[in-house]
C-alpha positions in Angstrom: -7.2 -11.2 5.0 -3.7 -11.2 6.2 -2.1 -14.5 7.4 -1.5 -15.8 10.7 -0.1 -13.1 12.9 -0.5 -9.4 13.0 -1.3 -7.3 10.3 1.9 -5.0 9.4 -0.1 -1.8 9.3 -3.1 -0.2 11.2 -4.7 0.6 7.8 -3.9 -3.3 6.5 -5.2 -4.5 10.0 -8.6 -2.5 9.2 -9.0 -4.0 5.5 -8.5 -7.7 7.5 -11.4 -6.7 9.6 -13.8 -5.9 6.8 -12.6 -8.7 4.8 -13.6 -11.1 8.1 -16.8 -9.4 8.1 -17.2 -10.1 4.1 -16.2 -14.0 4.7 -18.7 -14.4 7.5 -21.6 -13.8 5.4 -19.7 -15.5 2.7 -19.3 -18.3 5.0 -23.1 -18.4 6.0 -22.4 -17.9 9.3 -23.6 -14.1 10.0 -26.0 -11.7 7.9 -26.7 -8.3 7.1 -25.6 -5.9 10.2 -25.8 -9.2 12.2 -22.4 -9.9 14.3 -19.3 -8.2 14.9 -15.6 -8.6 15.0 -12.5 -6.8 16.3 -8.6 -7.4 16.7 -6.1 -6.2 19.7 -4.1 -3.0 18.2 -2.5 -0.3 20.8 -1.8 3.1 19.2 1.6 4.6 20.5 1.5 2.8 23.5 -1.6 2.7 24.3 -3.3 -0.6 24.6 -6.9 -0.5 22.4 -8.5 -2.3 19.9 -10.2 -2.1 16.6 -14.0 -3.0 16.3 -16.5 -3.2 13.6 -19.2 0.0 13.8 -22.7 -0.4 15.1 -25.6 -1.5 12.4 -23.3 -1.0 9.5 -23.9 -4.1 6.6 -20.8 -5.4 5.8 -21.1 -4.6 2.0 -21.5 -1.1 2.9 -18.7 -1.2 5.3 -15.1 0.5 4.1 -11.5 0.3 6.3 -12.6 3.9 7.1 -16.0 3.2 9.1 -13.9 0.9 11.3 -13.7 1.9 15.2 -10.1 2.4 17.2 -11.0 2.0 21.0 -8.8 2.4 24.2 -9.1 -0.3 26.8 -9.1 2.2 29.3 -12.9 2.9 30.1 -14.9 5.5 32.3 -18.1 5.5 33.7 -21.2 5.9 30.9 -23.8 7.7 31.7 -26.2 4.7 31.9 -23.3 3.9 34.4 -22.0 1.0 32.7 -18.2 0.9 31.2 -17.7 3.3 28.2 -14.4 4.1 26.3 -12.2 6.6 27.5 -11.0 7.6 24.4 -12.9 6.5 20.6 -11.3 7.4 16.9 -14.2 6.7 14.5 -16.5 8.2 12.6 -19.5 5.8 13.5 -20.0 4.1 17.1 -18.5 1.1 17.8 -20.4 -1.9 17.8 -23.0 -2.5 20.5 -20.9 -5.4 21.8 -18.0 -2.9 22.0 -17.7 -4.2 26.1 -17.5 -8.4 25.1 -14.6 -7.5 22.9 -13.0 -4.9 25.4 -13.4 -6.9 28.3 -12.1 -10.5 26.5 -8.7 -8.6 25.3 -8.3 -7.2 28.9 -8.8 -10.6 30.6 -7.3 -12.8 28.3 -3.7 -11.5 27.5 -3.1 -14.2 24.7 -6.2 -13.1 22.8 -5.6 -11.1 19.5 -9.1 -11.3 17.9 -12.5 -11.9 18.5 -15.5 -12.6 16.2 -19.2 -12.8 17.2 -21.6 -14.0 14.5 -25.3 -14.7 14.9 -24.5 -18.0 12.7 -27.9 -20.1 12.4 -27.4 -23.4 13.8 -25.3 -22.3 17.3 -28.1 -19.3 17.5 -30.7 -21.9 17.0 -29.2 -24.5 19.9 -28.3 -21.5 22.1 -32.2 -20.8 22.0 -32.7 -24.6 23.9 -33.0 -24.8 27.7 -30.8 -28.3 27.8 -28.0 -26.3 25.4 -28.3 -23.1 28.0 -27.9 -25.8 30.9 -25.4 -27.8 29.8 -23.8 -26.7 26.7 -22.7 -28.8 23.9 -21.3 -31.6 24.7 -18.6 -34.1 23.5 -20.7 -35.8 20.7 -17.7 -34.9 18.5 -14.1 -35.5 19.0 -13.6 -31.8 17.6 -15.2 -30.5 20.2 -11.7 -30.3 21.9 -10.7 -28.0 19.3 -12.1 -25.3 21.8 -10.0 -26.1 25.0 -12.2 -28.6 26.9 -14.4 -31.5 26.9 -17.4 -29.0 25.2 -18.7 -25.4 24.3 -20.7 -23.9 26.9 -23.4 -21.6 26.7 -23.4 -17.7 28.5 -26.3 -17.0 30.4 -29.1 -14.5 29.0 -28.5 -11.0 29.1 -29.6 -8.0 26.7 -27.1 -7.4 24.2 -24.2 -4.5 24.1 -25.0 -4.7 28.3 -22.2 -5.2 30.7 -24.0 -8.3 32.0 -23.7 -9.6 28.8 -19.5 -9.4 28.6 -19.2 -10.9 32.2 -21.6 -14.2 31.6 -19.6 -14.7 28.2 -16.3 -14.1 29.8 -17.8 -16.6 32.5 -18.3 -19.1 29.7 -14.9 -18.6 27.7 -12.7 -19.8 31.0 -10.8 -22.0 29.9 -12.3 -21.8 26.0 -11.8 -20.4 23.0 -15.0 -19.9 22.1 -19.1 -20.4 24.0 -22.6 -19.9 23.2 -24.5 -16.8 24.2 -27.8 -17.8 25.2 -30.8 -16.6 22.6 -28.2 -14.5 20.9 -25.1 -16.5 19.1 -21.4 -17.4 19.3 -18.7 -15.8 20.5 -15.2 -17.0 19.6 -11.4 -16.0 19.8 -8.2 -16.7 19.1 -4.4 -15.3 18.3 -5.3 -14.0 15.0 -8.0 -12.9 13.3 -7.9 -15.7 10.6 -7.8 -18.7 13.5 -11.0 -16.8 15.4 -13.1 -17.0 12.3 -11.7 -20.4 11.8 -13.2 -21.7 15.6 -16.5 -19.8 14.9 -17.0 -21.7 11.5 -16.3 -24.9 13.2 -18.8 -24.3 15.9 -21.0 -23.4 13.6 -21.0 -27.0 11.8 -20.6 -28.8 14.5 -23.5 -26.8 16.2 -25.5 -28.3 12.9 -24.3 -31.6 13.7 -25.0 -31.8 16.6 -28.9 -31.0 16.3 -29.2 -33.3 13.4 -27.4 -36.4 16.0 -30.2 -35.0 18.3 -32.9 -35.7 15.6 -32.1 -38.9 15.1 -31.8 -39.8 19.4 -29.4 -38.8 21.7 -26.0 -38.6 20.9 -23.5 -41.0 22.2 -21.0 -38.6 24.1 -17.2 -39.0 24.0 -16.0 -40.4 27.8 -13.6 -37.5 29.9 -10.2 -39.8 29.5 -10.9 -40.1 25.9 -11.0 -35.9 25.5 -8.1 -35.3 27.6 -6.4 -37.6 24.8 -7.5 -36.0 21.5 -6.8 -32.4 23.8 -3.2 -33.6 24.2 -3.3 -34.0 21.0 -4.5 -31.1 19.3 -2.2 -29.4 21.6 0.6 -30.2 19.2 -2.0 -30.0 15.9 -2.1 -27.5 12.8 
């Protein structure tokens, strides 16, 4: 993959997506067809975005079977969003709308991975997790944006319900919970967005071994506005 920034070419930009894809499962935090991933990329002017293709197993999965989509969108005929215009030879993946929708409300957003990564699924499964979200047990939690990583509300998955309770959660955030699904994170390049969804990832398996053991002692708010100002300045 490419480093920080944006890949030179739209045929290098699709190779970084499949080699994201390939480094998630390497990473253990996706599987199989599990998960997605996409990166900002306008054609001629036109503002779109490239997107993994639906149930497709990353080993499997070539520069070619990636998905160009417009932002622009029309109404489906289950009435829900769909893409005015798709270049692909597959669908795009069912989660097509998050991605869409994240790039058109967040301007500063140039990637976005989703992975069904074990421990953040598992605590995303939890009624206090859905509730309140993971809290400041960890100073790295302010790696995110905030003082901790909350979790979407419940909807069925590729639905437009879905996009607007994760874009809910991701105010403010670089990356939430989706409740009995996964994560969701995203960041200015493809590399820092599968950076933040590995680090929630361990710190999602932290975070239920702390809660194993008795409840976590959480970090105070003046403390995480300090280690925030920090990291605004860090790496």
């Amino acid at each position: 993959m490419a480093d920080r920034g944006v890949p030179a070419t739209e045929n290098a930009a699709r190779r970084a997506l499949v080699d994201a894809c390939l480094q998630m499962n390497e990473l253990g935090i996706n599987q199989g067809k599990a998960g997605n991933a996409s990166l900002r990329w306008d054609r001629g002017g036109a503002p779109g975005l490239l997107i993994t293709p639906s149930a497709l197993a990353y080993d499997a999965m070539g520069s070619d079977d990636i998905v160009w989509l417009s932002m622009a969108t029309a109404p489906g005929e289950d009435g829900e969003p769909a893409p005015l215009h798709a270049d692909g030879a597959r669908p795009p993946s069912s989660e097509w709308r998050m991605h869409r929708d994240v790039y058109a409300a967040r301007a500063e957003v140039a990637a976005v991975v989703h992975s069904h990564a074990a421990f953040a699924s598992t605590l995303a499964c939890t009624e206090r997790v859905q509730r309140d979200g993971i809290p400041a047990f960890h100073y790295m939690i302010a790696l995110f944006g905030g003082t901790d990583v909350r979790c979407a509300r419940y909807a069925t998955f590729g639905t437009q319900a879905l996009s607007d309770h994760a874009l809910h959660a991701l105010q403010a955030r670089l990356a939430c919970l989706l409740a009995n699904h996964g994560l969701l994170a995203v960041g200015d390049s493809l590399e820092r967005a599968l950076a933040l969804a590995l680090e929630l990832e361990t710190l999602s398996r932290m975070y239920w071994q702390a809660l194993q053991l008795g409840e976590p002692v959480v970090l105070d708010a003046q403390e995480m506005q300090r280690v925030i100002a920090r990291f605004a300045d860090y790496g």
